[in-house]
MIVO-417724 format. One line per field, with one value per atom (N, C-alpha, C): residue in three letters; z, x, y; atom name. Coordinates in Angstrom, 1 decimal, always signed. Each point is the difference from the previous one (the first is absolute). Example, Ala and Ser with C-alpha at 12.3 -4.5 7.8 and 13.67 -1.06 7.14 Angstrom:
resn: c(ala ala ala ser ser ser)
pz: c(+7.8 +0.0 +0.0 -0.7 +0.0 +0.8)
px: c(+13.2 -0.9 +0.9 -0.4 +0.9 -0.8)
py: c(-5.7 +1.2 +1.2 +1.1 +1.1 +1.1)
name: c(N CA C N CA C)
//
This chain:
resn: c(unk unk unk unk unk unk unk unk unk unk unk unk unk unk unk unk unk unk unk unk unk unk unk unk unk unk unk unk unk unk unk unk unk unk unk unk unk unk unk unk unk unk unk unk unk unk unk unk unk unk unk unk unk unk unk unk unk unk unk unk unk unk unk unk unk unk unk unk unk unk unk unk unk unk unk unk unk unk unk unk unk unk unk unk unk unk unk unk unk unk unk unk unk unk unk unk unk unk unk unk unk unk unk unk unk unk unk unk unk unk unk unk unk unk unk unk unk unk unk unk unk unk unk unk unk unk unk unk unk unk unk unk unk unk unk unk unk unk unk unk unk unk unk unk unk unk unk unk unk unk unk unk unk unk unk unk unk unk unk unk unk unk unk unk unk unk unk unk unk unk unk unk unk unk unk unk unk unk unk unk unk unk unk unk unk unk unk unk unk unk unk unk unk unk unk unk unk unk unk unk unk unk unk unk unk unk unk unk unk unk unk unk unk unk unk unk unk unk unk)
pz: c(+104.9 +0.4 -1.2 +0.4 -1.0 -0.9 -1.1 -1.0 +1.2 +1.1 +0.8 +1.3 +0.4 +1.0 +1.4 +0.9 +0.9 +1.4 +0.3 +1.0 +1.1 +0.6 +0.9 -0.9 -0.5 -0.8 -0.2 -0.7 +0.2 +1.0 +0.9 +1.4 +0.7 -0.1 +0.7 -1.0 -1.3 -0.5 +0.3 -0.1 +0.7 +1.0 +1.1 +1.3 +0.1 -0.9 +0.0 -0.8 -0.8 -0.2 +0.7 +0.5 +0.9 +1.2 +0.3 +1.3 -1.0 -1.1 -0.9 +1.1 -0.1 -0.5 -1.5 +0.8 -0.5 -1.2 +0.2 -1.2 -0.8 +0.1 -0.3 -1.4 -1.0 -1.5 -0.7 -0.5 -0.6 -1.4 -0.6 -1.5 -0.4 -0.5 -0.8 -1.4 -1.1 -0.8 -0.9 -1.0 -1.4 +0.5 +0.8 +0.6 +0.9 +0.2 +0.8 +1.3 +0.4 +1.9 +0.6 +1.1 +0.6 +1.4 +0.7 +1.3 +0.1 +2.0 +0.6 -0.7 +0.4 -0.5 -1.5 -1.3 -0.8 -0.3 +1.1 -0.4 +0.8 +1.2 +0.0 -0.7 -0.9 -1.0 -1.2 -0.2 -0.8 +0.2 +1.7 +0.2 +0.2 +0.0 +0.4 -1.8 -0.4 -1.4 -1.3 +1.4 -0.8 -1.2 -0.6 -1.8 +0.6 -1.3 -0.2 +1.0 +0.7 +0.8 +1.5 +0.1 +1.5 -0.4 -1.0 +0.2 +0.5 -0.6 -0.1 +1.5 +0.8 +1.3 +1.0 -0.4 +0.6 +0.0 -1.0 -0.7 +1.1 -0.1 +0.6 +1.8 +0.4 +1.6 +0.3 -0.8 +0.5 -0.4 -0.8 -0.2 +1.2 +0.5 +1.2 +1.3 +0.1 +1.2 -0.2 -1.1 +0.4 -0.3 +0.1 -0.2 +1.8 +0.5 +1.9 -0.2 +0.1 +0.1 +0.4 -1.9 +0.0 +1.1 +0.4 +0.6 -1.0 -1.5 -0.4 -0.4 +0.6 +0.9 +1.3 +0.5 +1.3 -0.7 +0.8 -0.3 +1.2 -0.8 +0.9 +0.1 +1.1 +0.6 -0.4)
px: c(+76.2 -0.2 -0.7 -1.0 -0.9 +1.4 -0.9 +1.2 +0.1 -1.0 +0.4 +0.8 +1.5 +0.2 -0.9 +0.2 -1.3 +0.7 -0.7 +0.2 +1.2 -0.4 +0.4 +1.6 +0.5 +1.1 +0.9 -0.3 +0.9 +0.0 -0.8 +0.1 +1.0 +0.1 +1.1 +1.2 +0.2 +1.3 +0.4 -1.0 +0.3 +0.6 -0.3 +0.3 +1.6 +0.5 +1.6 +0.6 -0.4 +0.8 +0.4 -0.9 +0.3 +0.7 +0.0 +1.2 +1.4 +0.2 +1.1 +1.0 +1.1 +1.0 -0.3 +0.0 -0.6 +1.1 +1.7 +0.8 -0.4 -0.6 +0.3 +0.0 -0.2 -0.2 -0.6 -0.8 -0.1 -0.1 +1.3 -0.5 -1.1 -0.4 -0.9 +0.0 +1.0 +0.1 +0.6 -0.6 +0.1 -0.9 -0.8 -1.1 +0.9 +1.3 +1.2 -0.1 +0.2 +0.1 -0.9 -0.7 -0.8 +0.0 +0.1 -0.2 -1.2 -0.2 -1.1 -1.5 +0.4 -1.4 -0.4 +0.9 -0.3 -0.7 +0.4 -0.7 -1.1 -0.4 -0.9 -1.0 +0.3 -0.9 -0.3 +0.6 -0.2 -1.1 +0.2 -1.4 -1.1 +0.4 -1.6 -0.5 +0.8 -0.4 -0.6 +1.1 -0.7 +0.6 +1.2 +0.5 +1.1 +0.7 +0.5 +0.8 +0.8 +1.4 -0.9 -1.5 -0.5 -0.3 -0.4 -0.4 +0.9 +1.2 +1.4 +0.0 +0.3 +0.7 -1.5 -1.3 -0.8 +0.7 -0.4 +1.0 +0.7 +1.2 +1.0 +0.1 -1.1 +0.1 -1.1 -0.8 -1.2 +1.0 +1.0 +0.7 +0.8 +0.8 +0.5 -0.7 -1.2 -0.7 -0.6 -0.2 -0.6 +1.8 +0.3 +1.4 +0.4 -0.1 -0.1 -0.7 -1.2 -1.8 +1.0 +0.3 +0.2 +1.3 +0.9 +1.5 +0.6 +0.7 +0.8 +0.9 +0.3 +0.7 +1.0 -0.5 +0.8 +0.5 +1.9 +0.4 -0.5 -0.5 -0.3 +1.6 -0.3 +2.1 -1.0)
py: c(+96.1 +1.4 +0.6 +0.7 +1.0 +0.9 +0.7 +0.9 +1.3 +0.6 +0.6 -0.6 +0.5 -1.0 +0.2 -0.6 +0.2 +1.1 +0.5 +1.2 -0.3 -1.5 -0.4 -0.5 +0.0 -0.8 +1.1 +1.3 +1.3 +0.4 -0.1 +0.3 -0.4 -1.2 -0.6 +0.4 -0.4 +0.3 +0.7 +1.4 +1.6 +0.0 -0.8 -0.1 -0.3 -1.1 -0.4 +0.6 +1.1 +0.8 +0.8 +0.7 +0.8 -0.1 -0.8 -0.6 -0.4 +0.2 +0.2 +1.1 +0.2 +0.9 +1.1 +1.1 +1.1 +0.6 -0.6 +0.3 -1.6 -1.0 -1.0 -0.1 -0.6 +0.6 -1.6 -0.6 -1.7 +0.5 -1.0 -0.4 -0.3 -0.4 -0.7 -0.7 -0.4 -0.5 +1.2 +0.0 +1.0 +1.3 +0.0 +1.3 +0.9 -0.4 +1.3 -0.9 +1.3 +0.2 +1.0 -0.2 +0.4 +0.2 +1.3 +0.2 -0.6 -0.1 -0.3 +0.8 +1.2 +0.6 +0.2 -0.5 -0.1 -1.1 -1.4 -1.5 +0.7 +0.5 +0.2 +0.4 +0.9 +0.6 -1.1 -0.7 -0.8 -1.1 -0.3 -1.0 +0.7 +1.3 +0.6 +0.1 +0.2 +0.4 -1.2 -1.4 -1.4 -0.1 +0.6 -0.2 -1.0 -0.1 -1.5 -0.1 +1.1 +0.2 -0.6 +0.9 -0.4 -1.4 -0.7 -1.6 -0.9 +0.9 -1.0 -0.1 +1.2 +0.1 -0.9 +0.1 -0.4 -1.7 -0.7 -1.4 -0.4 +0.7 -0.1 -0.1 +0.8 +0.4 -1.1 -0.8 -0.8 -1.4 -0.1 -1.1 -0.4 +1.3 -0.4 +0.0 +0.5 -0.5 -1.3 -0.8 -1.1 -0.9 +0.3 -0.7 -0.3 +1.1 -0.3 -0.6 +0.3 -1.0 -1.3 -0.3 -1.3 -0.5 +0.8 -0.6 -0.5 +1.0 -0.5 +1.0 +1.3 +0.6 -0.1 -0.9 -0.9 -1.4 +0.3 -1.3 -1.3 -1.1 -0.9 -0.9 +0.1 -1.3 -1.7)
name: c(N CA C N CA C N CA C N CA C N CA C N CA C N CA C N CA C N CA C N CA C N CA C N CA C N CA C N CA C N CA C N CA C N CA C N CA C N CA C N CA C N CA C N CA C N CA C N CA C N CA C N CA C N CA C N CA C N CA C N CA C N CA C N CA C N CA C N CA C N CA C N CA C N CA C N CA C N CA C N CA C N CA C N CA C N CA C N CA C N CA C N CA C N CA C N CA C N CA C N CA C N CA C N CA C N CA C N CA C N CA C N CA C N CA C N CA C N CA C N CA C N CA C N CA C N CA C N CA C N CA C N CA C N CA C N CA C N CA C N CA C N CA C N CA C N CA C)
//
């Protein structure tokens, strides 16, 4: 990915936050805690807190992708 993330990639992150729980709150490491619309602001803004959550939301979609999410019997 370019140093700008690409339109379509916050778009979507955008998108699963917002289908969040509106009290919901996510840590984040040593960077606090963060309501929904504060991570929002953060991927729009692209600084280290939106890279992280971007990371993190593209990690677990290709984690479905892949089916290793689902227990196999």
């Amino acid at each position: 990915m370019n140093d700008k993330m690409s339109k379509e990639i916050k778009e979507l992150v955008i998108a699963r936050l917002d289908v969040m729980s509106s009290n919901m709150k996510v840590s984040i490491g040593s960077y606090g805690t963060f309501s929904k619309e504060a991570l929002k602001e953060h991927v729009e803004k692209e600084d280290d807190i939106g890279k992280k959550v971007i990371e993190v939301q593209m990690a677990f979609l290709r984690s479905i992708k892949e089916g290793k999410l689902y227990a196999q019997s």
